[in-house]
C-alpha positions as CSV (number, residue, x, y, z in Angstrom):
1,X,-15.7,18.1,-5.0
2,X,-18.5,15.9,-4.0
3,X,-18.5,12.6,-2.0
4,X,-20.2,11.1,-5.3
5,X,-18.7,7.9,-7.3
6,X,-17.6,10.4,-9.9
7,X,-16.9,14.2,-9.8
8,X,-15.7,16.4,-12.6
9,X,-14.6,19.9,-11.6
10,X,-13.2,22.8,-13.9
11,X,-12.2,25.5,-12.6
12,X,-10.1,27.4,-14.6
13,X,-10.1,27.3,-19.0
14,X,-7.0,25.1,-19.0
15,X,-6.9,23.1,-15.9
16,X,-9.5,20.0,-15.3
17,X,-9.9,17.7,-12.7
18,X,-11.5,14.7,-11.8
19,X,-12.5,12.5,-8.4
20,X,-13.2,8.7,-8.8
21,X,-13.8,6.6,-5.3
22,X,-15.4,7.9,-2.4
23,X,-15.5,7.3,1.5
24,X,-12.0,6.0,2.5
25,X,-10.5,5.6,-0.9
26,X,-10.2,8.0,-3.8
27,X,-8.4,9.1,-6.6
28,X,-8.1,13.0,-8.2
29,X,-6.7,13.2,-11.6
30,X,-5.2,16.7,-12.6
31,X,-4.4,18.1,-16.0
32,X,-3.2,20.9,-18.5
33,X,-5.9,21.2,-21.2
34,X,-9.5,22.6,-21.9
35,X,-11.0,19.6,-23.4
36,X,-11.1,16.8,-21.2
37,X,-10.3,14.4,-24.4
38,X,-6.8,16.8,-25.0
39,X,-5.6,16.6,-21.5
40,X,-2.0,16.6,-20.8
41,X,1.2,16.5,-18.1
42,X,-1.8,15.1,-15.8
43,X,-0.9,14.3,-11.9
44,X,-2.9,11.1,-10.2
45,X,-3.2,11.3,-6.0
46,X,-4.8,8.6,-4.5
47,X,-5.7,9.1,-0.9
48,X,-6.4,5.8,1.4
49,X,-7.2,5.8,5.0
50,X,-4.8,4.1,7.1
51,X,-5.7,0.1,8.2
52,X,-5.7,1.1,11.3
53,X,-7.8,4.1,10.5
54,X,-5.9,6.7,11.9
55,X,-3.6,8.4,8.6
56,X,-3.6,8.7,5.2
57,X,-1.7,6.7,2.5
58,X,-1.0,9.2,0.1
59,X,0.7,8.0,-3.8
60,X,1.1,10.3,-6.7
61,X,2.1,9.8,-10.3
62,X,2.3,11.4,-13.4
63,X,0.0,10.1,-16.5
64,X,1.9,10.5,-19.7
């Protein structure tokens, strides 16, 4: 995925995926589903660089 704002990648009939953020903060969205507007059992990571800038802060969730 790009370094944009906002990516959109699909790379299999029934898996999507989105980026939102760029640089040192982002967030990919994973789901189940062929239409974007159907998606389901979806996974958020969100990926920070560290204050100091040396590591990651890495959270995930599940989007119900």
């Amino acid at each position: 995925m790009t370094d944009g704002q906002y990516s959109y990648f699909d790379p299999r009939h029934d898996i999507q995926a989105q980026k939102l953020g760029k640089n040192d903060s982002f967030i990919v969205q994973i789901g189940a589903g062929d239409v974007i507007e159907k998606i389901h059992n979806a996974v958020s990571v969100t990926i920070t660089k560290g204050e100091s800038g040396s590591g990651l802060i890495v959270t995930m969730g599940e989007q119900r």
